[in-house]
C-alpha positions in Angstrom: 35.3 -4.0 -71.4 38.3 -6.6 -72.0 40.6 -4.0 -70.5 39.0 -3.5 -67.2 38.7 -7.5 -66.7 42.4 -8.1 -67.6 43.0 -5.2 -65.0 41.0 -6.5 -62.3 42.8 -10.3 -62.9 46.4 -9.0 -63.0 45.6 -7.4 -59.5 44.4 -11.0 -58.0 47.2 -12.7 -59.5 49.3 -10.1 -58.0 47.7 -10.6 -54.5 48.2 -14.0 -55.1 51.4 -14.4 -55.1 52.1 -11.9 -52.5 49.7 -13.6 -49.8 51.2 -17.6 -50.8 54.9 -17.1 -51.9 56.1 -19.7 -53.6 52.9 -21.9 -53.3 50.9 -23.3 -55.9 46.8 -23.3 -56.1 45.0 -26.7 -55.8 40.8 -27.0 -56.2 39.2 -26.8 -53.0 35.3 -25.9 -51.8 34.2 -22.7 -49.7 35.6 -19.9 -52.9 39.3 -20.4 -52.3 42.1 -22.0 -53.4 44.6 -24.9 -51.0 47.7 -23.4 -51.3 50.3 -26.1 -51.5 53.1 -28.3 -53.4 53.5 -29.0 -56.7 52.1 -32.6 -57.3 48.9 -32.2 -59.1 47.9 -31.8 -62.6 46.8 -27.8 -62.3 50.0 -26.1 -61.3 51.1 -24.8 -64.8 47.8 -22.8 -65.4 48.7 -20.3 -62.4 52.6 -20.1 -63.7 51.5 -19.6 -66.6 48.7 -16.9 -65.5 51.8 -14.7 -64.9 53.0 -15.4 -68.0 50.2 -14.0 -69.7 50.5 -11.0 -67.0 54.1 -10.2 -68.0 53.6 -10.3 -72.0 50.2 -8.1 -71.4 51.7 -5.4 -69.6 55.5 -6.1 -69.3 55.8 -5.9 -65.3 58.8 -7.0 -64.5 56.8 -8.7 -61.0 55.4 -11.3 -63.2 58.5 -12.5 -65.1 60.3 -13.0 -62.1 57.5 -13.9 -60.1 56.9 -17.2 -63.3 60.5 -17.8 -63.7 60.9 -18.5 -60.1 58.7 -21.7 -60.4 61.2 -23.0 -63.0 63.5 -25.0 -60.4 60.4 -26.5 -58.7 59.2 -27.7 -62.0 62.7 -29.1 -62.5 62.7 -30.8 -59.5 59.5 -32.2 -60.0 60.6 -34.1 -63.0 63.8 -35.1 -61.7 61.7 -36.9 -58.4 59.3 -37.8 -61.0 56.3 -36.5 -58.6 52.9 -37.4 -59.3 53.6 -37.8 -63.2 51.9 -41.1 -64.0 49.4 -39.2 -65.9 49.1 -37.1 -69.5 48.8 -33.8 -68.3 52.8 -33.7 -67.7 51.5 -31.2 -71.3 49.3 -28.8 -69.0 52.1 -28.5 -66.7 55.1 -27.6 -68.8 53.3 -25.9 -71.4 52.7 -23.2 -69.6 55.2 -23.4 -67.4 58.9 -24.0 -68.8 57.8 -23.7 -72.6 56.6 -20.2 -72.3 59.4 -19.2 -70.4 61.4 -20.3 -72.9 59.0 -18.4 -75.5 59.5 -15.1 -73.6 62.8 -15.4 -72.6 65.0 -17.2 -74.3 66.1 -19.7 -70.9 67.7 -22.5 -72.2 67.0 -24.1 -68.5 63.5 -24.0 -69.4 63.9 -25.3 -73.0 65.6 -28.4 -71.4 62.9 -29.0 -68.7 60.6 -28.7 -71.1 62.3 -31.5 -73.8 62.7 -33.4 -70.8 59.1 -33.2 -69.7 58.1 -33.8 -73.5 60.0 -37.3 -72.7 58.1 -38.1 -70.0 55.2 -38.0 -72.2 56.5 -39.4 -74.7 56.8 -42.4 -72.7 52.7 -43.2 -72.1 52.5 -43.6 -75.3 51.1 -47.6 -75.8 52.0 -48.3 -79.9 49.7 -51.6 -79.5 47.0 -49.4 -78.6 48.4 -45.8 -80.9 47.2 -43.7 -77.6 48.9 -41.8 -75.3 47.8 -43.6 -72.1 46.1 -41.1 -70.0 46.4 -42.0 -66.5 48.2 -44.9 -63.9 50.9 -46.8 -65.2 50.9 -49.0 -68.0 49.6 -52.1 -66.2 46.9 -50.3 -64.6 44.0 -52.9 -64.8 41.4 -50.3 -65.0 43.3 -47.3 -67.1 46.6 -49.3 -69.5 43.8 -48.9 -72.4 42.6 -45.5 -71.7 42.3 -42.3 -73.9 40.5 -39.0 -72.8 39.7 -36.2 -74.7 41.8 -33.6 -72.5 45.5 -34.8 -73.8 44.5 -33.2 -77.1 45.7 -30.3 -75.2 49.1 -32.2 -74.0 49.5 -33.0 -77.5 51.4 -29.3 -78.1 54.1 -30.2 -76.0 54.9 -32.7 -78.3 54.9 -30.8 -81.5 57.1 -28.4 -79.7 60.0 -30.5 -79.3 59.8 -31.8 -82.5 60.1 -28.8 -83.6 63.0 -27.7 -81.6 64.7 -31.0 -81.9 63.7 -32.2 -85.5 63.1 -35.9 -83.9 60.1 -37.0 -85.8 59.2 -39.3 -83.0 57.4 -36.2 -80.9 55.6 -35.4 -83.8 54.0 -38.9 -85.1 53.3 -39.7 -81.8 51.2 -36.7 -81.4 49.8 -37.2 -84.6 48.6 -40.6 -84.4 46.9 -39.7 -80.8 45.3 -36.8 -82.4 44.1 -39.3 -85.2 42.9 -42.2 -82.5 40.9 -38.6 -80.7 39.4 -37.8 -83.7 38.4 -41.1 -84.7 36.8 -42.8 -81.1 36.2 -39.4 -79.5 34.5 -37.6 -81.6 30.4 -38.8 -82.3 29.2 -38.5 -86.2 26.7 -35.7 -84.7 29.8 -33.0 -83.5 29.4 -34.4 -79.8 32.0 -36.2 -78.0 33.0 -38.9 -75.3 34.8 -37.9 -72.4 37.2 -41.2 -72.6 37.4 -44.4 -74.6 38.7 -47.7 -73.8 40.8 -50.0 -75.8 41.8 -54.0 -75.2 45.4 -53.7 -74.0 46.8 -56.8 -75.5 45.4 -56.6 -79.0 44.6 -52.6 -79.4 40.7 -53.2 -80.2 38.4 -50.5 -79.3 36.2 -51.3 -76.4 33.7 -48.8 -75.6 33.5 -44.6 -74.9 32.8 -43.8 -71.3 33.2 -41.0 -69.7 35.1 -39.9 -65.9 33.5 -36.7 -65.3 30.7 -36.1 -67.6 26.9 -37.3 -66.5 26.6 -40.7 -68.3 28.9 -42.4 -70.3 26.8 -41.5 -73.4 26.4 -37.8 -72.6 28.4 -35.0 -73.4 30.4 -33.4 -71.1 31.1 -29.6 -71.5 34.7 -28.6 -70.4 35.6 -32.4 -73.2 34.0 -31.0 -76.2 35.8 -27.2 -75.3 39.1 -29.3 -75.0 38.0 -30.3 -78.4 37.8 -27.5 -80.0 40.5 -26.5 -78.9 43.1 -29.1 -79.3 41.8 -30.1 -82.8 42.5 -26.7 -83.6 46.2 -26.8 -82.4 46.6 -29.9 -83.7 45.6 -28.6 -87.3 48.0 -25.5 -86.5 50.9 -27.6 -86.2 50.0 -30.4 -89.1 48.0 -28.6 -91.3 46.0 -32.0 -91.5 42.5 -30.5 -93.1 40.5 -33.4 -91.0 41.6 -31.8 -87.5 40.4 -28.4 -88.4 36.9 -30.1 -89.9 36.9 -31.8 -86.5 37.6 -28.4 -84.8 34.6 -26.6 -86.0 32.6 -29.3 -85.8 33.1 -29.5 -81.9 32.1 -25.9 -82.3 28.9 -25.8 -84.1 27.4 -28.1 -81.4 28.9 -26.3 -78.6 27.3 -23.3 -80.0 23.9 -25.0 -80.8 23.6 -26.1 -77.1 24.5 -22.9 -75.0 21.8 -22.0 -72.7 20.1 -18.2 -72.5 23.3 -16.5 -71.1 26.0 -17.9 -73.0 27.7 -19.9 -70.2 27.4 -24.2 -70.2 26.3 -26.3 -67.9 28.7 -28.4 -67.0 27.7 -31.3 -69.4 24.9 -31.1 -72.2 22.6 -33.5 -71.6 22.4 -33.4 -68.1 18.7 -31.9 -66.4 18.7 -28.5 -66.4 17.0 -27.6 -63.0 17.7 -24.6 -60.6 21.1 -25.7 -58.9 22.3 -27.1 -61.6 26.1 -26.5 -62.1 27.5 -24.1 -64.3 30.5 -24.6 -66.1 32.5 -21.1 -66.5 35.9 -23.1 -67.0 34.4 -24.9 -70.2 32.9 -21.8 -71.7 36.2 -19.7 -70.9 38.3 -22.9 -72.9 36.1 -23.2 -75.3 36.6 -19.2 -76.5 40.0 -19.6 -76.5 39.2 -22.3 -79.1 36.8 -19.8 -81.0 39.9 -18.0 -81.2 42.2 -20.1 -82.9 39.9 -21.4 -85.2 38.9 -17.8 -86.8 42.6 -17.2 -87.5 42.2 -20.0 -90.1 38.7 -19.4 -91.3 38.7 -17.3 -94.5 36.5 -14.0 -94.4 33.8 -15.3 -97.0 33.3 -18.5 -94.7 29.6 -18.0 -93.3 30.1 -19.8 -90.4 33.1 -17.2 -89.3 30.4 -14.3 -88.0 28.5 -16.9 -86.5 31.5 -17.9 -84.5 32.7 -14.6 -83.9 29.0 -13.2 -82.3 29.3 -16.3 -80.1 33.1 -15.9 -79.2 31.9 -12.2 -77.8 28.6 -13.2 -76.6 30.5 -15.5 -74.4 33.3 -13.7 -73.3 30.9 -10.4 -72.5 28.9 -13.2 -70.3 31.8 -14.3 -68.3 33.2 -10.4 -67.7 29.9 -9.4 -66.6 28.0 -12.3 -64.4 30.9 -14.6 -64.0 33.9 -12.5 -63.0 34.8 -11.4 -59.7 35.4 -8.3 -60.5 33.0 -7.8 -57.5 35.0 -9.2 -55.0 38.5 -7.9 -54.7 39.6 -10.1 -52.6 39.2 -13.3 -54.3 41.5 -15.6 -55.4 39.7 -16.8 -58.3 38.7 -14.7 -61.6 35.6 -17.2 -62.7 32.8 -17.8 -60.4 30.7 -21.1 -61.4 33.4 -23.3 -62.4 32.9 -27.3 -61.3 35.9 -29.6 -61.3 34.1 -33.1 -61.0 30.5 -32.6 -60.3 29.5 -36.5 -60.5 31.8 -37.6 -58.3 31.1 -34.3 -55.5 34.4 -32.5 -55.8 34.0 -28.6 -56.1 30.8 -28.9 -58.2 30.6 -24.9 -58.4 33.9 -22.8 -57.5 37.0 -20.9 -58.6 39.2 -23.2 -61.1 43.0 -22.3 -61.8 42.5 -23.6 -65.4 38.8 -21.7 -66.1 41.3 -18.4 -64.6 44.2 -19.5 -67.0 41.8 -19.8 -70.2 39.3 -16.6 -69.2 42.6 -14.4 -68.9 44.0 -15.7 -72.2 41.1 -15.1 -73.8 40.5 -11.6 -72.8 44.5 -10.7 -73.9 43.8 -12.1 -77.0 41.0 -10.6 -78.0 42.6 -6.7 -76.8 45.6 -7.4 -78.0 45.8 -10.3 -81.0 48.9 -11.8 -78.4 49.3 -15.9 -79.4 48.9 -18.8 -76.9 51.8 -20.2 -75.4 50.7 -23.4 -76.9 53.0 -22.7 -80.0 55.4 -20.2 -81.2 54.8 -17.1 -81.1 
């Protein structure tokens, strides 16, 4: 099953960068991608889509294809374009730090301290966050922590740990620590954001951005959860992150509806056209994932996550793929970018295809993320 799905996505990344040479995929509506510049927060997942292509089958057409992108990313962070944000991790990640995984390029290793910098500069020590978006005297964001930078957070790690500069690696610490403690709800369910008084550091109140209510649950959060507690326990070996981790997990997995896929946030009403959220079920696997390579085999909770990791993936390959349609640009159907606020509530997303495909290569062949190395 995994193998024909893998397949069929190396072909549409393959047509993909054929059709739009040396373009980059941004979320539109109608079951297509905007092929366009690199100045959003997205761009890495598609370099690093051929990444995964290349180490899966060793095609020559997808190294060169990734390592192509390397001087745009460069450039990028030379103009400092559109990085007022934390998802400068997302970006360079999967972009210059997996080149450097696979190959070796000390470009890319540079590019990718550099962009570790960048980072490292949202971080507000009044606050012990890593700011998540506008610059620091935003009046609505200079206090504001999200749950997605958990997954920026192993860009950080990285350069400590190819620079020994303990700075990168307390900093990421301490935001994992601020995630765990105002993100995270004492029932395994999580806010989307939380906001803190920018002079004197106190804790305001959890919101969310793109969840249904700010005391809901939003689906794709709690799978960058999982996930990134996960990481951040691979990396620290802090026992509280991998707690958190499976935690995250058990009330992901208590909440799935009838085929295995999410909605795209927990509490919201379930009626007929209710969005679907393939992206966070494809994330939230790949967070499945990491966790069973720390659970020992007598933990009881291990099959349980197992029969779900499979249940899910086998859902996405066989009602969410589009593996029907050859000549689609996207690999997950039923994905929804920002569903309160009416932007692509239900189409292909660049990061659902990143996480689906590194899923299904780690399950058929036990390859490691490019979050950490390998």
């Amino acid at each position: 099953m995994w193998t024909h799905a893998i397949d069929d996505a190396l072909l549409k990344i393959k047509q993909n960068i054929l059709k739009h040479p040396g373009k980059l995929p941004h979320i539109t509506d109608g079951e297509r991608y905007e092929w366009g510049d690199n100045n959003d927060w997205i761009e890495g997942f598609y370099v690093g889509m051929m990444w995964l292509a290349y180490e899966y089958g060793q095609e020559a057409f997808y190294k060169e294809s990734a390592e192509s992108y390397l001087a745009n990313f460069q450039d990028r962070l030379d103009r400092h374009v559109a990085l007022d944000h934390h998802d400068i991790g997302f970006l360079y990640s999967l972009s210059a730090v997996a080149e450097w995984h696979v190959t070796g390029n000390q470009a890319a290793r540079e590019a990718a301290l550099q962009a570790a910098d960048k980072l490292l500069a949202r971080w507000r020590p009044r606050i012990g966050i890593i700011q998540a978006w506008g610059r620091e005297d935003d009046p609505d964001n200079g206090g504001r922590m999200i749950i997605d930078c958990l997954l920026n957070l192993p860009l950080l790690f990285w350069a400590y740990e190819q620079t020994g500069d303990a700075k990168y690696y307390d900093i990421a610490f301490r935001h994992a620590l601020q995630s765990q403690k105002f993100l995270v709800r004492g029932d395994g369910s999580s806010y989307h954001t939380f906001y803190f008084h920018t002079e004197n550091g106190s804790a305001l109140r959890g919101g969310t951005h793109q969840g249904y209510q700010d005391g809901s649950t939003w689906t794709r959060g709690q799978a960058w959860g999982i996930y990134g507690f996960a990481l951040a326990y691979r990396y620290t070996k802090h026992e509280a992150f991998l707690d958190t981790s499976k935690l995250l997990a058990r009330y992901f997995i208590e909440h799935l509806p009838e085929d295995d896929v999410v909605y795209w946030d927990f509490d919201v009403p379930v009626e007929e056209l209710t969005p679907r959220d393939s992206s966070a079920s494809a994330i939230a696997a790949c967070g499945l994932l990491e966790l069973l390579e720390y659970m020992e085999e007598s933990d009881p909770e291990r099959t349980i996550f197992e029969e779900v990791l499979h249940r899910s993936m086998r859902s996405l390959v066989e009602h969410y793929a589009t593996t029907d349609l050859p000549d689609a640009e996207g690999l997950l159907k039923h994905g929804s970018y920002h569903v309160r606020g009416e932007r692509a509530p239900d189409d292909y997303m660049i990061w659902g295809d990143y996480f689906y495909l590194e899923a299904l290569v780690r399950l058929e062949k036990g390859n490691k993320a490019f979050w950490y190395e390998t």
